[in-house]
C-alpha positions in Angstrom: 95.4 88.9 118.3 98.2 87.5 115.6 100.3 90.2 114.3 101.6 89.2 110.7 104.6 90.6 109.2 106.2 90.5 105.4 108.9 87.7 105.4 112.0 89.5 104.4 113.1 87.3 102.1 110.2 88.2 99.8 110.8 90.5 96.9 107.6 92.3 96.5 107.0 94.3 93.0 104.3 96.4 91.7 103.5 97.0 88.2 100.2 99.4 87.7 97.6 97.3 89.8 99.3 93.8 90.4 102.2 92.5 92.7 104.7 90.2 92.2 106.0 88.5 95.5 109.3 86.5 94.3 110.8 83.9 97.3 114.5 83.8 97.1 114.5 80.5 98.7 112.2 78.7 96.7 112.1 80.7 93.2 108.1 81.1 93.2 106.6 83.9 92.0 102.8 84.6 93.7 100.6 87.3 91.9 98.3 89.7 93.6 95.4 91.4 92.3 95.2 95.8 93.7 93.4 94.0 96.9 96.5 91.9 97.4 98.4 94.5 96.7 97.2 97.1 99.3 97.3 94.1 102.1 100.5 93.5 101.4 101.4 96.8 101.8 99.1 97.3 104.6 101.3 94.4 106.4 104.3 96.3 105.6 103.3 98.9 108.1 103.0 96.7 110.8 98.6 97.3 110.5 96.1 94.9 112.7 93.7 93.0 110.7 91.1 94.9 111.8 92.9 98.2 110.2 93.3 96.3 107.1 89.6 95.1 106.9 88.6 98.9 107.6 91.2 99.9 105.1 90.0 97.3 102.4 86.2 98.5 102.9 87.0 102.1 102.5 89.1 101.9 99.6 87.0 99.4 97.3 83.7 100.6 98.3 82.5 97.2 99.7 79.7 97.6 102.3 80.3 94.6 104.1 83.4 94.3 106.3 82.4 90.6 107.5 82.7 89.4 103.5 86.2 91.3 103.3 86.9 89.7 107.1 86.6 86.4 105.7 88.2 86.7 102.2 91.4 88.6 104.2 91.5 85.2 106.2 91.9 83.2 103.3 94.1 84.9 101.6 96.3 85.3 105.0 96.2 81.8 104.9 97.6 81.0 101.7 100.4 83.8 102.5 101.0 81.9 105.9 101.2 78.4 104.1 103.5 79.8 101.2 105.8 81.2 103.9 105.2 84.5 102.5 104.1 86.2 105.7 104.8 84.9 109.7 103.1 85.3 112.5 104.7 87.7 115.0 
């Protein structure tokens, strides 16, 4: 199993339910809605996907865990591609 982890380099903000994640290196700014906002910090912690999934379900009240399995994927995806997050 992949273990991801925050890129340090990220400046991570929050301001009521969205997140700002500024890149010092590149000067983009990527915002997150509250779900983005609780995996990020979930990743902070050093959490498995699986805790974040389990996590996700329990604190949006969404019934199916292989719907928020998939949509955490994507979204890891597009945090992997914008060097946001690495794989440890």
């Amino acid at each position: 199993m992949e273990n991801y982890r925050a890129n340090k380099k990220i400046i991570f903000r929050q301001e009521e339910d969205e997140g700002f994640l500024f890149n010092v290196d590149t000067g983009e700014i990527k915002v997150l809605n509250s779900v983005g906002v609780l995996v990020w910090k979930e990743l902070d912690v050093r959490n498995t996907l699986e805790q974040i999934i389990e996590r996700i379900a329990t604190e949006f009240d969404i019934k199916s865990k292989e719907e928020v399995k998939k949509d955490l994927e994507k979204f890891i995806t597009q945090l992997k591609e914008n060097n946001l997050i690495y794989v440890r």
